[in-house]
N, C-alpha and C positions, 0 to 999 in steps of 0.2 A: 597495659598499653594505653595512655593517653589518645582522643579524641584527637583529632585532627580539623582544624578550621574549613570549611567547605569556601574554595575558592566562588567567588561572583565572574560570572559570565559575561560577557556584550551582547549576545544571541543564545537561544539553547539549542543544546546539541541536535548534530542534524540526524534527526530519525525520518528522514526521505523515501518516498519513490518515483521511481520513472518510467515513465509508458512510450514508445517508439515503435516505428515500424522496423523488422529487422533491416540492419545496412543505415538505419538513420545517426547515431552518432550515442547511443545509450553508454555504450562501454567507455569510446573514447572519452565521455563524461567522467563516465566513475573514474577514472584516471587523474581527474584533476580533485580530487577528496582529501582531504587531511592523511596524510600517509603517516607511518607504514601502513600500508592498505593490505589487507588479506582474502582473498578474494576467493568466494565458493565459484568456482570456473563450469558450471553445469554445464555452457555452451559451448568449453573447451577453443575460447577464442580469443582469451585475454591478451594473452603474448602480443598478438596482432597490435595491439595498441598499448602497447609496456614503454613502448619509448617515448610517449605522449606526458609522463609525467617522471619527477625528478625525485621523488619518495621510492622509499625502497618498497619493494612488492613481496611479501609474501604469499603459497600455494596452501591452501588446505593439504594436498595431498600430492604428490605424482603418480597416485592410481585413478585415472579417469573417473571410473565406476564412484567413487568415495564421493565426488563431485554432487553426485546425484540421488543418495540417498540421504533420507532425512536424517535417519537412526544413525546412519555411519558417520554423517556432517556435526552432529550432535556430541558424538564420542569425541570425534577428533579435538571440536572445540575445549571440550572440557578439558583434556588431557594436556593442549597444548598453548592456550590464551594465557592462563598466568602471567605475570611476567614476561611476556612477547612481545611488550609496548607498541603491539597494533591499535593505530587511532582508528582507521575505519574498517567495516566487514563490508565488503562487498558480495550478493547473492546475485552472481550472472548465470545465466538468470534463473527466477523462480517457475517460470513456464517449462525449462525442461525438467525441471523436478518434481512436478506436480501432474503434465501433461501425458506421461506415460501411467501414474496410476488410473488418471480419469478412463483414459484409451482403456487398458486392461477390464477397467470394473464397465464399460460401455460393451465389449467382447462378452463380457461374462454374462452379462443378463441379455445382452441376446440370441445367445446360447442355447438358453435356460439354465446356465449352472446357479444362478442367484436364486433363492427363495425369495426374498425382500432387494427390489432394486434400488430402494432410496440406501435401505445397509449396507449396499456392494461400495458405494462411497466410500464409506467410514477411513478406510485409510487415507484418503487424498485429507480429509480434514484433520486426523490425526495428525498427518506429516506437517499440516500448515501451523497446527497449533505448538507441536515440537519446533517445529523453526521459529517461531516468533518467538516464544520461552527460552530459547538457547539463544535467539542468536541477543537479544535487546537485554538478556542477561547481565553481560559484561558491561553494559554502561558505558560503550562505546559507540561512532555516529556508527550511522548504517544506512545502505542504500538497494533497495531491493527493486530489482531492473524485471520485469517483463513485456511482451511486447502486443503491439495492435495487429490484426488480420483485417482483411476484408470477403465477403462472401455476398451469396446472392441470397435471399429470402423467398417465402413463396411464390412473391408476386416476381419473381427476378430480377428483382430491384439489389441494386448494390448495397449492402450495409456495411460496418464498419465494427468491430468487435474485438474486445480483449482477450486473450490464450486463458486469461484466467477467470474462471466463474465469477458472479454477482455477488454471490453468498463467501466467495473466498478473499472478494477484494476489501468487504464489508469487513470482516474477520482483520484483515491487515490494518486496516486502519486504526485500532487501537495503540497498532506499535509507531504511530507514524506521529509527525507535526507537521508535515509537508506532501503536497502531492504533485508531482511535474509531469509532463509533458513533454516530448520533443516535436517542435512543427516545423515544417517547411514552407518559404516563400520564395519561390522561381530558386536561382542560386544561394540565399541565405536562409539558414536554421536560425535556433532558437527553441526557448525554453519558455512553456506557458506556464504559468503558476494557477493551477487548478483550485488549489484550494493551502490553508495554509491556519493553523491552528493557533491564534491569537495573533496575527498579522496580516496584512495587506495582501490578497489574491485579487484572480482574475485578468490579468496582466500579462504580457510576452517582454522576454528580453532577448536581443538578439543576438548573435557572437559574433565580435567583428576579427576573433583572433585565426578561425580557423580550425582550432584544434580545444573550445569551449576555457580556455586559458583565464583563469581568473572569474570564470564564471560563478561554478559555489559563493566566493566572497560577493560577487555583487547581486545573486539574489537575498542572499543575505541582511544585506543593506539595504536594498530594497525593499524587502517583505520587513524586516524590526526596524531600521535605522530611524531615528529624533524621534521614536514615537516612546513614552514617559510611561512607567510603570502601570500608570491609570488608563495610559488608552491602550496597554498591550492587553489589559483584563478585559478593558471597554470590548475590543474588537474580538476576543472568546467569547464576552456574554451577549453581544450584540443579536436580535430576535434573525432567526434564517428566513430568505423568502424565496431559492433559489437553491441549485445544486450541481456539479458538472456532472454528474452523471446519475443510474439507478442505485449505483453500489455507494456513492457519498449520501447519497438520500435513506438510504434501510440502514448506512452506519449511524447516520445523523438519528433514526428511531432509534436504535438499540440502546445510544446514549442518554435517551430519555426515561430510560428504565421501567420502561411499559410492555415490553416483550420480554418471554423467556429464554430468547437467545439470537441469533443470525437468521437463522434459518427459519424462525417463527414469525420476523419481522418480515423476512423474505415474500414467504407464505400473501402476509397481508397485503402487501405491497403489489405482490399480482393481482390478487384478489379487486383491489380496490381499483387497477388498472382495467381488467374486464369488466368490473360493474358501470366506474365512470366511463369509458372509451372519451378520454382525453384527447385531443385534438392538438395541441403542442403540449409540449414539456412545461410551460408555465404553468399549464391546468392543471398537469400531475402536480407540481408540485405542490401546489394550493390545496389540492384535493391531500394531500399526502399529511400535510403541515397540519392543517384543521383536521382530519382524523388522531394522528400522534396526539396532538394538543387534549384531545377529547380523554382518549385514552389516558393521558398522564391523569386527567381532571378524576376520571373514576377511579385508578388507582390509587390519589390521592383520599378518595374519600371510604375507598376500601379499608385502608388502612387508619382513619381516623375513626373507625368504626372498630377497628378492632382493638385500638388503642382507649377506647374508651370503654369497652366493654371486658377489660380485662381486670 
């Protein structure tokens, strides 16, 4: 079988996420994605917003449960993607998929049934790493929806936090090019663009359809449009001095290949949080940059040390 010519793109595929608070318009989004859309339904609430887009929808499954395990999301896929001509996978969402093993391994060690409480995890990282491997597989887009909470802190102060760990959103972003946002302004939404992997972030776009209609395409255009082979590289290798949150920051280290994995980078990231007691987020970051930076420098010389001595 002859080779087949690899079509040239206008944008690359959307390997997306989306953070909202529930009720804010995550789903009705994934709704306006490149269909056939197939959608992992964890939240069991898709339907609700089926008539929001004009693509045909297919179910991973009509057994609820299927929805929600990793292993079972996994099988189905393989058995059933071939030939399906689903353009996008939607994971609605990843929070209830991941949210009941944390729960469970949290019950477990304070129990005592756990020996080792950081190993009571193990499965919640296992299932994150099977879903990203399965699902970004198929080299179709993808859009993995979880959502924000709010809580009080020691001081009882309001915070503001995602369903899903530091260490698991760091982990995601390998499979991503995009990271979004759902915000609100009195009666109008919108979509922040957080961060965006060789394109223009940090920016809101707002929806004047109602129901996110045409949205996808115009971040799109937005974050790539007139920008020239050279500056879409320019703006991947451009120096960081900034981040929207802790989890683009410890992904941002692990890409530097100075840490032995998520969780190591994680590790140092607090570390250097309690040493400095940063004062805003600009300091961390600074504080965060020039450490990574440091670290590359010694690995770099670790290794030209071993390279010459061989």
């Amino acid at each position: 079988m002859a080779f087949k010519k690899m079509n040239k793109t206008a944008f690359p595929p959307r390997q997306w996420a989306i953070v909202g608070y529930p009720g804010s318009g995550k789903s009705t989004f994934a709704a306006q994605m490149n269909g056939p859309l197939l959608v992992v339904d964890a939240d069991h609430r898709f339907a609700e917003v089926a008539r929001f887009t004009e693509s045909e929808i297919f179910q991973l499954s009509d057994e609820p449960s299927d929805n929600i395990h990793a292993e079972r999301i996994a099988a189905l896929l393989k058995e059933n993607m071939a030939g399906s001509g689903v353009k996008t996978v939607v994971i609605d969402s990843l929070t209830s998929i991941l949210s009941p093993l944390v729960v469970e391994a949290i019950l477990d060690n304070d129990a005592g049934r756990n020996k080792n409480r950081v190993a009571s995890f193990k499965d919640k990282a296992l299932a994150m790493r099977l879903l990203q491997d399965t699902v970004t597989g198929w080299g179709v887009d993808t859009l993995w929806i979880y959502h924000l909470r709010t809580g009080l802190d020691g001081q009882a102060r309001e915070v503001e936090s995602t369903t899903i760990s530091v260490v698991e959103l760091a982990r995601l972003r390998r499979s991503l090019n995009m990271q979004l946002r759902v915000v609100q302004d009195y009666e109008r939404r919108g979509v922040h663009i957080e961060w965006a992997r060789g394109g223009r972030a940090g920016f809101t776009l707002w929806d004047e359809t109602g129901s996110w209609r045409g949205m996808p395409e115009k971040i799109e255009a937005t974050v790539y449009g007139g920008l020239t082979a050279e500056e879409l590289d320019a703006y991947e290798q451009q120096p960081v001095s900034s981040f929207s949150g802790p989890e683009e920051a410890i992904a941002w280290g692990v890409e530097q290949g100075c840490f032995r994995d998520t969780v190591h980078a994680k590790n140092a990231y607090d570390k250097l949080k309690r040493e400095k007691k940063p004062q805003t987020a600009l300091d961390m970051w600074q504080w965060w940059i020039a450490m990574v930076e440091q670290r590359k420098q010694s690995v770099g010389e670790e290794l030209e040390q071993i390279i010459s001595a061989a």
